[in-house]
C-alpha positions as CSV (number, residue, x, y, z in Angstrom):
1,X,112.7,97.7,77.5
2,X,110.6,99.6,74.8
3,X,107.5,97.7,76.8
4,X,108.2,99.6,79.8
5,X,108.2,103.2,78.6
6,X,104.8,102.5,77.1
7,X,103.1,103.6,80.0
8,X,105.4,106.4,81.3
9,X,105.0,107.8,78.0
10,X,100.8,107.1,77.7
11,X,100.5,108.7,80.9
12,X,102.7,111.8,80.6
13,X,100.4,112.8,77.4
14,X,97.1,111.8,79.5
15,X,97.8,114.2,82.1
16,X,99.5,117.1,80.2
17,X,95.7,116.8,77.9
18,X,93.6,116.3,81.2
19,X,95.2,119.6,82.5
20,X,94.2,121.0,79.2
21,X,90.8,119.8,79.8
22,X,90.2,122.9,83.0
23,X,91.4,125.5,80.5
24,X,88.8,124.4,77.6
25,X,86.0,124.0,80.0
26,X,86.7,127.3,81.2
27,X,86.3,128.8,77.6
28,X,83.6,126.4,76.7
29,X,81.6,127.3,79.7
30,X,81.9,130.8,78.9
31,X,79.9,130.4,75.8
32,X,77.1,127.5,76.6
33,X,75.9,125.7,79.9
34,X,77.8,123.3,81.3
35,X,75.4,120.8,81.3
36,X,75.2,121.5,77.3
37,X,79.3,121.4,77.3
38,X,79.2,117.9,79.3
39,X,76.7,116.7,77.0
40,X,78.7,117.7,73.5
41,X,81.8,116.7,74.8
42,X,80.4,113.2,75.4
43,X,78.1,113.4,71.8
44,X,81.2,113.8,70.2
45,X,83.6,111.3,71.5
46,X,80.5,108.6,71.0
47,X,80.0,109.5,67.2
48,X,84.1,109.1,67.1
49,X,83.6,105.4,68.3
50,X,81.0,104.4,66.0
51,X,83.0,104.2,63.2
52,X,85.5,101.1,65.5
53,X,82.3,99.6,66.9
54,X,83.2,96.4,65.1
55,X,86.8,96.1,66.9
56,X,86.0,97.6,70.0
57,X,83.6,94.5,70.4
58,X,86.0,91.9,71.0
59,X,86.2,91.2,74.4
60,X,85.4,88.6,76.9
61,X,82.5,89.2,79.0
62,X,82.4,87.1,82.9
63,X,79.7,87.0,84.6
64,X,79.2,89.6,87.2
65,X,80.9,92.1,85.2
66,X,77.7,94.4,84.8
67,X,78.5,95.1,88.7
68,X,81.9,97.2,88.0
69,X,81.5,98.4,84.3
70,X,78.4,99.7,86.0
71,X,79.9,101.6,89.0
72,X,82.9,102.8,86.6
73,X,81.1,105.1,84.0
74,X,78.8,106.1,87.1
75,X,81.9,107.2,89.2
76,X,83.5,108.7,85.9
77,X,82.1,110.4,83.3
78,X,78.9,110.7,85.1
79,X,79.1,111.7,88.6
80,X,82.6,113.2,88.4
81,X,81.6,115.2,85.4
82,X,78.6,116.9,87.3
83,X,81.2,117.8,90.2
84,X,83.8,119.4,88.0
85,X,81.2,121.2,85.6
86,X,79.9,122.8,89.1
87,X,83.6,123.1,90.4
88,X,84.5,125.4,87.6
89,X,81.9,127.6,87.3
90,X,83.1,128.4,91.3
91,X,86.8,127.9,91.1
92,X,89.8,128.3,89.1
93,X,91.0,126.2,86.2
94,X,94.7,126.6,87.9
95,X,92.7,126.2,92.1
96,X,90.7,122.9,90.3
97,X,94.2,121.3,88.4
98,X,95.8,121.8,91.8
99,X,92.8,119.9,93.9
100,X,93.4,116.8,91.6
101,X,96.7,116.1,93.1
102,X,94.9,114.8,96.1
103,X,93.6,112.0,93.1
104,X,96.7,109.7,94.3
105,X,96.2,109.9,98.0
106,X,92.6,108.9,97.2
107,X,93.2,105.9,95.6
108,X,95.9,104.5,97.9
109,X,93.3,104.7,100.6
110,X,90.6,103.2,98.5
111,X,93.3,100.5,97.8
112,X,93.7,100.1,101.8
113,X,89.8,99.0,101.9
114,X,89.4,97.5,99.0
115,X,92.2,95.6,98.0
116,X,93.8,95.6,101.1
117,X,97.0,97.5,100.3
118,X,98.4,98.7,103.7
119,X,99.7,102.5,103.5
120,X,102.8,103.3,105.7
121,X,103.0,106.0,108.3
122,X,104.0,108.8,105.6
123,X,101.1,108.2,103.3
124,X,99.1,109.0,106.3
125,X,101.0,111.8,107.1
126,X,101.5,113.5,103.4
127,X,97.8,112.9,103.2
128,X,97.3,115.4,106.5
129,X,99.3,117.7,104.8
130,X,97.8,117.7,101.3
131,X,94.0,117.8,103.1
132,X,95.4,121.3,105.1
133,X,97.0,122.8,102.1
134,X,94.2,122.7,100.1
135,X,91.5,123.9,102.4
136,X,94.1,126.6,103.0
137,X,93.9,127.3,99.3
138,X,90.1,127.3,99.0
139,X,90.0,129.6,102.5
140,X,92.9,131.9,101.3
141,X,91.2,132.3,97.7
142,X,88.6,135.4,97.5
143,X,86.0,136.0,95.1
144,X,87.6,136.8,91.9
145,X,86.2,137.0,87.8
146,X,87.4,133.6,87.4
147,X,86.6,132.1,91.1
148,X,83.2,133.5,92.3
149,X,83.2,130.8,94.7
150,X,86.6,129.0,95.3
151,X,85.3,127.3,98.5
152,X,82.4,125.7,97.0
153,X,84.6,125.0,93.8
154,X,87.3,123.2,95.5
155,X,85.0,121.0,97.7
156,X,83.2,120.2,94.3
157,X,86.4,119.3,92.6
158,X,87.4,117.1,95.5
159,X,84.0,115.1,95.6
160,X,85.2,115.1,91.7
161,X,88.6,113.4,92.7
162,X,86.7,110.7,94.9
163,X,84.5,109.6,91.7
164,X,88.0,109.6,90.0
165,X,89.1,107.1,92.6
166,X,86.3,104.8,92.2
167,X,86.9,105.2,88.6
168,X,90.6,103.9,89.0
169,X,90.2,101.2,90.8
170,X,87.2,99.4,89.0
171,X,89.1,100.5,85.6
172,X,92.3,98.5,86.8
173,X,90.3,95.3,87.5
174,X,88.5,95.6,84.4
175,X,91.4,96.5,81.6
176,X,92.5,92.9,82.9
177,X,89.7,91.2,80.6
178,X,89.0,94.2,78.2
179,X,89.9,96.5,76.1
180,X,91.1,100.5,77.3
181,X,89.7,101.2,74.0
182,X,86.2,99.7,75.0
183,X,86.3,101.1,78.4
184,X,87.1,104.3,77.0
185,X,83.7,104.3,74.3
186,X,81.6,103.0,77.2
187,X,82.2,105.7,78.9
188,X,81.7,108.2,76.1
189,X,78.2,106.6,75.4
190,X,76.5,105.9,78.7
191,X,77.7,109.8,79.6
192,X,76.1,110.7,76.4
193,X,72.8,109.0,77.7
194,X,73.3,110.3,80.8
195,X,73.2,113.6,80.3
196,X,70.7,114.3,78.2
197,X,68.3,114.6,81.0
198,X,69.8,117.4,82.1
199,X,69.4,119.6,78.6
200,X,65.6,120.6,79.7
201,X,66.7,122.0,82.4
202,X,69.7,124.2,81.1
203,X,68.0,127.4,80.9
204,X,68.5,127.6,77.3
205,X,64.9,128.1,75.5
206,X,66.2,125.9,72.5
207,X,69.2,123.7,73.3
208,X,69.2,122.1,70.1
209,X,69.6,125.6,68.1
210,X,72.2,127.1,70.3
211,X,74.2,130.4,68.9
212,X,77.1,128.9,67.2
213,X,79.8,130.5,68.7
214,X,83.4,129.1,67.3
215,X,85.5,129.8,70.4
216,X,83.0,127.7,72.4
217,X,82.3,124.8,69.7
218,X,85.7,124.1,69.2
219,X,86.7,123.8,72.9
220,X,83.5,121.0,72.9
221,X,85.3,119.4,70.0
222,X,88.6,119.6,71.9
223,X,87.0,117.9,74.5
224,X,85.4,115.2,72.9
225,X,88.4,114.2,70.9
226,X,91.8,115.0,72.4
227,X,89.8,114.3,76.3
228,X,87.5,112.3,75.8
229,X,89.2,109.7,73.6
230,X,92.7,110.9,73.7
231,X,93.7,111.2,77.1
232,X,91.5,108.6,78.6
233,X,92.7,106.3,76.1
234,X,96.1,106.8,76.9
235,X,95.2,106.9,80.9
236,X,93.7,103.8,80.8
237,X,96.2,102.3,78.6
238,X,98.5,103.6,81.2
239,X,96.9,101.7,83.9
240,X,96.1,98.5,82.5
241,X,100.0,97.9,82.0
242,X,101.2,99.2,86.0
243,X,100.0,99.5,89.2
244,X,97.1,101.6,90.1
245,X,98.9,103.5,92.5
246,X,102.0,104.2,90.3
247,X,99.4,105.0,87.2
248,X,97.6,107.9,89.8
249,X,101.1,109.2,90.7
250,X,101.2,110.7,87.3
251,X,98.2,112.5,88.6
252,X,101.1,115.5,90.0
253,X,101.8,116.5,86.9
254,X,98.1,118.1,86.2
255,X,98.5,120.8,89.3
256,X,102.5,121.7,87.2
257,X,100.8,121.8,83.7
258,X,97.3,123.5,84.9
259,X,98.9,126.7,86.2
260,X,101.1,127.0,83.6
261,X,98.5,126.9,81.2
262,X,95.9,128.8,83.1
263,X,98.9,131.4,83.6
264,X,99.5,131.6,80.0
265,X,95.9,131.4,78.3
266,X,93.6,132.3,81.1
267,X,95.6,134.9,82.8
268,X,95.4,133.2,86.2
269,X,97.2,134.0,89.2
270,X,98.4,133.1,92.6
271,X,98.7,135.1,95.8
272,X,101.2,134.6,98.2
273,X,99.3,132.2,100.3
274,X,97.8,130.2,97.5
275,X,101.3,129.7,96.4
276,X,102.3,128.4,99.8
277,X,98.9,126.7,100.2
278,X,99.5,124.6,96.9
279,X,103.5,124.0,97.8
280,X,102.0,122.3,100.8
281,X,99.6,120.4,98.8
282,X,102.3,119.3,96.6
283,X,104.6,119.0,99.3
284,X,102.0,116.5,101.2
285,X,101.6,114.7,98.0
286,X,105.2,113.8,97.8
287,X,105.4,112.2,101.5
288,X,103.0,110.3,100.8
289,X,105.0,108.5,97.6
290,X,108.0,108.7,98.6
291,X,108.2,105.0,99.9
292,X,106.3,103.9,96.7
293,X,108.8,105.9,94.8
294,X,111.7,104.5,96.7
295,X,110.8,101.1,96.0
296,X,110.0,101.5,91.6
297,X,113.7,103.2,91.5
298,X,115.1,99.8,94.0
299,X,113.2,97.7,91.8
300,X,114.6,98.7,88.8
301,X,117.8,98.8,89.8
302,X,117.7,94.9,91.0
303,X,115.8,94.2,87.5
304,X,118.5,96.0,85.7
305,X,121.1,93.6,87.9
């Protein structure tokens, strides 16, 4: 019985520190380049992991497996962190969290094609619905201090969400044969490695003797520990013990948790249309698990029997 709450509880924590994660990038980003922030964030979660190399080696390696380690840290940190760094210097952290909740739609499609999950009628349809909100969001937003460019933002954080999907889907293959806590370093190091291209070209004349600012340098340390390490640890410990598709369901909660924060730190608001804009995001979300929800609670009830 304890077993079972492992993940609920893993997964709550994941998301209520990923919807952290907009707000500190927003502060960090305010201070140093995101291409700096990206690479800190990454330097720090790597240095972190060092100090378990010895027990984070102890895994089982099958042939072939270069293929999907591969595409997951290029899907997520790599890729998906060069969307959302972009997303938010365009968006809101509160317009960004509420993008993400089109992460679980995402993966049940890339579950259709891939491992050959059928979705019913309502997924299709909740995914219609989620698609139309948020475009209504991104079109109803103007240009604000904290969204210069919410149309560009929100298609950025999207393209952000589809690396996320990839991410999901090799991760659950993977955490069959090793460990979340070595998934989670390899992605701290090769992000680490593959970002420091991109200092040179961060329009900082010295990036290695940036102004030490402490608002911005702990938000990087936030992010490389409590993100980085915490709630992907936790996410992918979530996911290697449940379904792919029930693991990206907790997704919903980062849209809840991102405005409330971004309300509370940031000072963020919605207008009346982004308000009904994101209810129909949310709103199309829920169609489209509703079935899957339907059949957890039956199940549970039958194991309970």
């Amino acid at each position: 019985m304890l077993g079972r709450w492992v993940p609920v509880v893993s997964l709550f924590f994941a998301m209520l520190l990923w919807a952290s994660s907009f707000i500190a990038l927003k502060i960090a980003f305010s201070y140093y380049d995101p291409m700096v922030v990206i690479f800190g964030r990454m330097l720090v979660a790597a240095f972190c992991f060092i100090f378990f190399l010895k027990y984070l080696m102890r895994f089982e390696y099958q042939k072939g497996d270069w293929r999907l380690l591969l595409l997951m840290v290029i899907s997520e940190p790599c890729l998906y962190f060069l969307f959302e760094a972009h997303a938010l210097q365009n968006t809101s952290a509160a317009q960004a969290g509420m993008i993400t909740s089109m992460a679980p739609l995402l993966v049940g499609i890339g579950a259709l094609y891939f491992l050959r999950e059928k979705l019913p009628k309502e997924a299709w349809l909740g995914f219609s619905v989620a698609v139309i909100g948020a475009i209504w969001l991104s079109l109803s937003s103007g240009e604000t201090e904290h969204a210069p460019n919410p149309l560009l933002g929100n298609f950025l954080e999207l393209c952000a969400m589809v690396c996320a999907t990839g991410y999901t889907l090799c991760l659950k293959h993977l955490s069959q044969r090793y460990s979340t806590w070595f998934l989670t370093a390899l992605q701290a190091l090769c992000g680490m490695v593959f970002f420091i291209p991109f200092l040179p070209f961060t329009g900082e004349e010295n990036v290695w003797n940036l102004q030490w600012n402490w608002d911005g340098v702990w938000a990087v340390l936030y992010l490389g520990t409590l993100i980085n390490i915490g709630a992907y640890g936790l996410y992918n410990l979530g996911v290697s013990k449940i379904k792919a598709a029930e693991a990206s369901a907790y997704i919903n909660l980062i849209p809840v948790f991102t405005l409330l924060m971004a309300y509370f730190i940031l000072g963020e608001t919605f207008n009346v249309q982004q308000i009904c804009a994101s209810a129909l995001v949310l709103g199309g979300v829920f169609l489209s698990q509703r079935k899957a929800f339907v059949k957890i609670e039956t199940a549970d009830v039958a194991a309970a029997q």
